[in-house]
Phi, psi and omega in degrees: 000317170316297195314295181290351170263346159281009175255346168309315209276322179302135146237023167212178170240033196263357123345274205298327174286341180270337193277355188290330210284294183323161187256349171270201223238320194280342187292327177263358170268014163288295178322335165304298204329301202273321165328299180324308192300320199254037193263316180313332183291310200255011212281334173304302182308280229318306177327310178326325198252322199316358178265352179279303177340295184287339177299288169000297205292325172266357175299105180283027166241356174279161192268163192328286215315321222268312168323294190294336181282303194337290183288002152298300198294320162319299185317335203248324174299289211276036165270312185289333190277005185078037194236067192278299211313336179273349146343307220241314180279337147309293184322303191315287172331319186288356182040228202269023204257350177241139199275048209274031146288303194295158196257095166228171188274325198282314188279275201311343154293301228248303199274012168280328192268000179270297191303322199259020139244008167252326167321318200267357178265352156305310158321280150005300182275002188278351169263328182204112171310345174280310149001293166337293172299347200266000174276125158334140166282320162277007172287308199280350149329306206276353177288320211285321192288323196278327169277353158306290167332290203323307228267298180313353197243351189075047207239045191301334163275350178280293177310301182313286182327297166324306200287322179299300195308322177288309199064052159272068186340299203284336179266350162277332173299295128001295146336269174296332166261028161210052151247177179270348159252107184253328176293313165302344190265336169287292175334306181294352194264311185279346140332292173274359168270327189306296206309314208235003159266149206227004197242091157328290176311307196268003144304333171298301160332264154345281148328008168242337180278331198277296175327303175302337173297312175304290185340279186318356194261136175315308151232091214268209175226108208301317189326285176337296179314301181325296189291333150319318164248056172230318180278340162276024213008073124283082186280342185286292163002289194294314163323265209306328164266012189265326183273329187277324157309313217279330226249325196319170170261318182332070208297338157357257182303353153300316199279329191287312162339283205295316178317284181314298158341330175263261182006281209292345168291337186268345161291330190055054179266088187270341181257339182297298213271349171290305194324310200292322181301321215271303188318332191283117185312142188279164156314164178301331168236013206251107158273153195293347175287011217226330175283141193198149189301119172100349197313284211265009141313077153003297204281327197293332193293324193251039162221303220229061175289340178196126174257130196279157179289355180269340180317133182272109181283148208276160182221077140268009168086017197244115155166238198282148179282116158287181219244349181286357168267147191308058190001327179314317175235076182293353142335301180305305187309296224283332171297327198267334156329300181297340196263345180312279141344285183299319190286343173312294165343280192299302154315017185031032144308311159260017151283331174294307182283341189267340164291319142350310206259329148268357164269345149307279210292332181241036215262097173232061158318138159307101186277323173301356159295291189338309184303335178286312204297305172320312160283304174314356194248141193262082203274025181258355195236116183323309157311321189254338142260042151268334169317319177288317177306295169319321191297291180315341180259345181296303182327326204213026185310153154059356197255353173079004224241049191261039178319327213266318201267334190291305183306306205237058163259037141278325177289321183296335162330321161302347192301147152226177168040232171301009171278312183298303177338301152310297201286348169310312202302306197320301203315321152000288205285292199320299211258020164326127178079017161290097178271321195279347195234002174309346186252315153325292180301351189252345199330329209267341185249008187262189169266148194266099175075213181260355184269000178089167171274011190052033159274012202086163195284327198282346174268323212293303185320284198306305183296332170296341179273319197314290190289019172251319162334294162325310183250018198308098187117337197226037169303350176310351155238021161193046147293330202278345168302303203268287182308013044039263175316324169277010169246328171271358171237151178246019181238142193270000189281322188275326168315309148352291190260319166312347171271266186353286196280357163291281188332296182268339200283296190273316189030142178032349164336326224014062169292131177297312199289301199275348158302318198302315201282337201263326173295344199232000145283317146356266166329342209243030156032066147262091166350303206264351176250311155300351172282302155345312173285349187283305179313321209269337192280319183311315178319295223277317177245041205281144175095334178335282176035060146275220170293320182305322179287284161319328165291341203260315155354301192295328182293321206302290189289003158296304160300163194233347175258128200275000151304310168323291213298298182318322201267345208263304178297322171320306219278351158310291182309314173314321170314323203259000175303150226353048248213346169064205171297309168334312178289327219305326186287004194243001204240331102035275182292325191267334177304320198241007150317169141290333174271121184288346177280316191285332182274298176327289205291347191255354172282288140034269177322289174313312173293343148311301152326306221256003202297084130155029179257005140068026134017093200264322159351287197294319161335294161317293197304322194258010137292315209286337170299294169334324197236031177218310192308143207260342184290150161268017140261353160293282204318315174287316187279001162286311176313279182318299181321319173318333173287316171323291166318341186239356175325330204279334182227096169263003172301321170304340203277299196329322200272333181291311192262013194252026170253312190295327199293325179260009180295147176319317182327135158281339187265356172274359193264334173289346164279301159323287169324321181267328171327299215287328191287328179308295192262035172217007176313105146113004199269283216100350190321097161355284153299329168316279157351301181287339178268008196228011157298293186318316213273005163267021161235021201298145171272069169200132203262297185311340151306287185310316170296340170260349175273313149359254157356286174300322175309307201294324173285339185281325172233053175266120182094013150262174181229170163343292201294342197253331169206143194273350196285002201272321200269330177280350149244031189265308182275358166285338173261344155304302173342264161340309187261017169224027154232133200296350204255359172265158206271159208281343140000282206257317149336291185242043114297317196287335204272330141328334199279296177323299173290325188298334195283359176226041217273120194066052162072028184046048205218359184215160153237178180252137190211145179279309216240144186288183163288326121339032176056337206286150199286157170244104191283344171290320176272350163312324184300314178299342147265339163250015148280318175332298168342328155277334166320337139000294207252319196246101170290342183300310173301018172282329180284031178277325163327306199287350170275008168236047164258129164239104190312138171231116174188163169228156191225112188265144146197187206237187202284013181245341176080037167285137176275122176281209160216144181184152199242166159241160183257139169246113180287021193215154188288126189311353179257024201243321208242027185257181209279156187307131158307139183245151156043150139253108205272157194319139157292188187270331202280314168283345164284313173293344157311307194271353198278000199280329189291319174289310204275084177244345182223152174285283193297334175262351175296326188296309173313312196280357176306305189288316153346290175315300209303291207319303186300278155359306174274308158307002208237322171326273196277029146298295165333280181319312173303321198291315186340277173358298182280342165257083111266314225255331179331340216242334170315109156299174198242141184286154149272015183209186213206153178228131193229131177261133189277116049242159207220117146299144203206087151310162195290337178270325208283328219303313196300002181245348191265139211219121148280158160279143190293340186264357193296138152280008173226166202233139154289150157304340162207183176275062164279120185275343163185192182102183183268124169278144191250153178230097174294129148285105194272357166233075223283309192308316171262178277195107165272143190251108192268170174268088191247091178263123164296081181286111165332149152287069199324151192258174216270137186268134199278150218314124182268007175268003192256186181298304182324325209292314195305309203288330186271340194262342194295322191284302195306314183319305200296340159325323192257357179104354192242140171287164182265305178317315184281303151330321159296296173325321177305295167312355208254337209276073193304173176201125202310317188304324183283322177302340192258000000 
């Protein structure tokens, strides 16, 4: 206080700066001395002088002490000059005389730029072992003091970052075993290594140190622990702990198992987790061929009530207790009941089935679109109705639901070529996760032996695609059917949809048999089948990035066909999925080709590679591609790949791409636009929004159609209420698709927009990253072949593997739904499902028919429209009576919600049990499947039970009967085979060109 009030009183340092001048010794270290105090006042004179200062510093006849003022002081000019590194390189020189104790603007800068230039000499020596001597020895001191400091003050999250950021194991370890919450301090510690570390190998790390850490806790925390060696694949690791809960007298630690187990399942590492499964020991006296799928399942009986005999049955080793174990060792009983359960589990089989059972129960599509699209669509011209075909099965991915293909296959009839296909295939997305009845349900469309069923190759083609849908991830009872099928046909259309339906089926197996055989259709250099096989192989070996990736490269440069090349460069990028700096030589070879399809592929890769790491390289690179490259597909497909890379942060991509967005380009701005629908899917995100308004007025119509689209992904499963523009471009895409003068282009994009915003009965959303941070490699995969639908519209259904049911699902140690309610802390009209459509009135129909009926065939048409609009717009009315009684009514601020309950992704942060609930999570989750304690074990539960029919296989719609049985049905209902013709007759220039 003295000190700084004699510095008040001074008004120059130039006294003290002529004594640095003097020849004793004591004159100048007086002159430090008092220089120092007054250097925050006086440090611009003070500058003047620094090289007489910085001279001091280096007088090997000045005494230590006299050196460190010096070099203190230096530190302190060129801290006010905005100098830190010399700054910082003083301060070092200045030894203990500089304070990372003391609470300054001056000490807490230089030791921020001490960490972050020893983080980055850290880095370094983990590439080159010579780097290592060049750290400073007080540099690594001022680190060592702060993270000490950090730990003594109780700044335990503060260390853990520093320690990370350092790459100091041991003071992170240090760190985390001396706070007084070590499971919390571990959780923030596997947070900030997912979030912020960017070097896979040393994320490994970090995460084998974290492991050692759990181990060692007495009760430690297996959720956590599981998703560590699940991203390091131990699966032997997850095993043991998994067998060691299953095995406990505790049902406790049953429930906690059954937990881990859905948790891990919600990543969808599907070869992780059959791995983890095949591990877990049978009972002791239970041979293991004796457990078998379904006895003691609830569930299993009301989804897959009749199976056909022809059904390949899955043999995962999962269910019901044989009866042969020994009453003697109720041990045994009781482990093999648990393990029954669980292998349920891991085979993602009862998460399939219980999602079934509520997207079936709970399926509330806007259905007057369907009625728009339809009557709107010109089912003689190929684009625009597949576009409908593709919408209607997304609407209604997975809900069992095909009323639309039953109702109208007089129109469908009209399908030809690659219209049956799509539309075979669509059944695919509706009866998605039928594992036990998929062959059943298609029977009427596969091929029957080697002479085929005699439906044509394109529906044969299209059901063989159907049934990898269907079974996408869990093909273990009907890969060897497609393989099958892919050996016995020589037409490449069926050859076509068997790689494709391979492809989705084995995912990531890398089964040697089904590659060898998908390789060897490859080969037979058929365009329409090798690109298919180029995907499937890509399909088939994500994440690899072997040998297998350099043969398809190679071939790549072989071929003469630029369809080969494209599925081949897809299927290439795929290999490098999450593959990092690993991939970089491969990713390397393809960026700097010449074949510009091959340059496509290698944007592919980086984003794959690089997928949710917001990567700043990677980042780099695919601007500069974006804004140098001479192909517009590179240049697009660079643009897009940026969503991959930033998912993990969608606040960044708007602010990234908003430059891009306005680019001259059409294909960069059609490139933007879907980065954004990608990497802001399912947010609602604002900017987003705002940034992807314009281009859905874009004059370049395939712009528009991907701004459509991107809109769509951005606000599925938003509402009004959350935004008010949600209602408004829902009638912007009614509009679009029913005016005849937008280009059709652009047309089935909006009609496309349309199935995703409302996509699985408005019950799912797109989601990248589990709750656990972790990538979900399946819907990534799943997005970036969608994403090719550019060149293949049929892969526009890849889309539906990156749908995540939002719902929350309680269940109880039998794995049962009890019912029972919970709280939403927010008004129910914030999270419900979009208003649909409004649909003409009768008053605005009778206006307009005088204007129609000017033609004969269309007047019979738009006749029947009215009747249609009319009658929904009835019971629309009629639902609605209730809510204008209510009108006057404030709206509650909470909601009681009954399990199973939908919980959109905004709703999660509101949702609450009630205090009185009889059941407890097993951990704290707003959604997702919950394991559940019963606190009143005693009394009598009231469950949640749906039976989803088994739909029966829908009949050929290409043949007469199939016309003549929907032709009867339509007239049941008021609608004519003419009028439904009259619809078709309604040409239109725009669809002929």
């Amino acid at each position: 206080m003295v000190a700084a009030a004699a510095a008040t009183l001074v008004s120059s340092a130039g006294g003290l700066l002529a004594m640095l001048n003097e020849s004793h010794p004591q004159l100048k270290s007086h002159a430090l001395s008092n220089l120092l105090i007054l250097v925050d006042q006086f440090w611009p004179e003070i500058s003047t002088s620094v090289s007489i200062i910085k001279s001091l510093n280096e007088d090997g006849e000045f005494g230590q002490h006299q050196r460190r003022l010096a070099a203190l002081l230096v530190s302190k000019v060129y801290y006010y000059l905005g100098e830190l590194n010399d700054s910082l390189s003083y301060a070092l020189r200045a030894g203990p005389l500089f304070d990372v104790s003391e609470d300054s603007d001056y000490v807490h800068t230089l030791v921020a730029k001490a960490i972050d230039e020893y983080a980055s000499l850290r880095s370094k020596t983990a590439d080159s072992s010579d780097v290592a001597a060049e750290v400073h020895p007080r540099l690594e001191e001022i680190v060592e003091m702060m993270l000490d400091k950090c730990v003594v003050d109780g700044k335990y999250q503060h260390a853990v970052g520093v320690a990370i950021d350092c790459r100091r194991l041991d003071k992170l370890e240090e760190a985390i075993t001396s706070c007084d919450n070590v499971c919390g301090t571990l959780a923030y510690s596997i947070n900030v290594t997912h979030s912020f570390v960017y070097h896979r190998e040393y994320r490994q790390e970090v995460l084998q140190l974290l492991v050692m850490v759990f181990q060692k806790l007495p009760s430690p925390d297996y959720l956590s622990l599981c998703q560590c060696l699940m991203f390091l694949y131990e699966p032997e690791g997850v095993a043991n702990i998994l067998e060691k809960l299953l095995r406990s007298e505790t049902k406790e630690h049953a429930l906690l198992a059954f937990q881990v187990a859905f948790d891990l399942v919600e990543n969808e590492h599907w070869a992780f987790l059959l791995d983890v499964r095949d591990r877990l020991s049978a009972p002791k006296s239970l041979p293991s061929e004796s457990v078998q799928l379904g006895a003691n399942d609830p569930n299993h009986a009301g989804i897959e009530n009749s199976t056909a005999p022809e059904d390949v049955q899955m043999t995962d080793g999962s269910s019901s207790v044989a009866t042969n174990v020994p009453e003697t060792d109720p041990k045994e009983v009781m482990y093999a009941e648990r393990l029954a359960k669980i292998k349920g589990i891991l085979s993602g089989e009862t998460s399939i089935q219980l999602t079934l059972q509520f997207l079936f129960s709970h399926c509330n599509p806007d259905t007057l679109i369907s009625a728009t699209i339809l009557n709107s669509v010109n089912m003689k011209y190929s684009i625009r109705h597949s576009a409908a075909i593709y919408a209607n099965a997304i609407r209604y991915a997975g809900t069992t639901q095909n009323t639309f293909l039953v109702r109208d296959l007089v129109c469908l009839n009209s399908a030809t070529n690659w219209n049956k296909f799509n539309t075979t295939a669509g059944l695919g997305i509706i009866y998605r996760g039928h594992l036990q009845s998929g062959r059943s349900l298609m029977a009427t469309y596969l091929p029957q032996g080697d002479a085929g069923g005699g439906r044509g190759p394109y529906i044969e083609g299209g059901a063989l695609y159907a049934l990898g849908l269907i079974h996408a991830n869990h093909g273990e009872g009907i890969k060897e059917f497609l393989l099958d099928r892919l050996r016995s046909s020589n037409v490449e259309v069926i050859q076509h949809g068997a790689c494709l339906g391979l492809g989705l089926a084995a995912q990531g197996t890398a089964d040697e048999q089904i590659y060898e055989e998908i390789k060897r259709v490859l080969y037979t250099d058929s365009a329409l089948a090798g690109e298919a096989a180029g995907i499937s192989m890509g399909l088939l070996m994500v994440g690899t990035a072997g040998e297998k990736a350099s043969e398809m490269l190679n071939y790549a440069h072989e071929t003469q066909h630029d369809k080969i090349i494209r599925g081949l460069a897809l299927g290439i990028a795929l290999t490098v999925y999450g593959r990092e700096e690993k991939a970089d030589a491969l990713i390397e070879k393809m960026t700097q080709d010449q074949n510009p399809i091959l340059r496509y592929g290698g944007m592919y890769a980086l984003a794959l590679a690089y997928r949710g790491t917001t990567n700043g390289k990677a980042i780099r690179q695919l601007l500069h591609f974006a804004a140098s490259d001479v192909s517009d597909d590179v240049r697009r497909t660079a643009v897009l790949a940026l969503g991959f890379v930033l998912y993990s942060e969608p606040e960044q991509t708007p602010r990234i791409v908003s430059l891009l967005s306005n680019s001259y380009n059409p294909h960069v701005r059609y490139g933007a636009a879907l980065a954004v629908g990608i990497s802001c899917a399912g947010t609602g995100l604002s900017e987003a929004i705002s940034l992807l308004e314009p281009l859905t007025a874009d004059v370049v119509g395939f712009v528009r159609q991907g701004a459509f689209i991107a809109m769509a992904m951005v606000m599925i499963q938003i509402n009004e209420a959350s935004d008010s523009r949600v209602g408004s471009f829902r009638e912007k895409l009614q509009n679009v698709i029913q005016d005849k003068k937008e280009e059709p282009i652009s047309r089935m994009g909006a009609t496309l927009a349309s199935g995703i915003i409302d996509a699985g009965g408005g019950n799912v959303t797109i989601r990248l990253v589990s709750k656990t941070k972790q990538h979900k490699v399946t819907a990534v995969v799943g997005l970036a072949v969608f994403s090719q639908f550019w060149y293949l519209h049929p892969l526009f259904y890849f889309v539906s593997l990156s749908f995540s049911l939002t719902a929350f699902i309680g269940l109880n140690y039998d794995l049962k739904v009890p019912r029972f309610e919970l709280l939403s802390n927010a008004k129910p009209s914030l999270f419900g499902y979009p208003k649909p459509i409004t649909a003409p009135s009768a008053t605005s129909s009778v206006k307009r028919a005088p204007a129609v009926l000017s033609t004969t065939s269309k007047g019979k048409a738009n006749k029947v429209v009215e009747e249609k609009a009319n009658a929904e717009t009835s019971s629309l009315q009629v639902d609605s009576l209730p809510e204008k009684k209510a009108e006057n009514q404030a709206e509650p601020s909470f909601q009681t919600l009954i399990n199973p309950a939908r919980v959109v992704l905004a709703q999660e942060k509101f949702i609450d049990m009630l205090e009185v609930c009889r059941y407890e999570p097993v951990k704290p989750a707003p959604s997702g499947f919950v394991l559940l304690r019963d606190r009143k074990p005693d009394e009598q539960e009231e469950f949640w039970l749906i039976n989803v029919p088994l739909p029966p296989a829908v009949p050929d719609f290409g043949g007469l009967a199939a016309a003549a049985a929907a032709a009867a049905a339509a007239a049941q209902r008021g609608f004519s085979a003419a009028a439904q013709q009259g619809s078709s007759a309604d040409t239109n220039v725009d669809d002929e060109a």
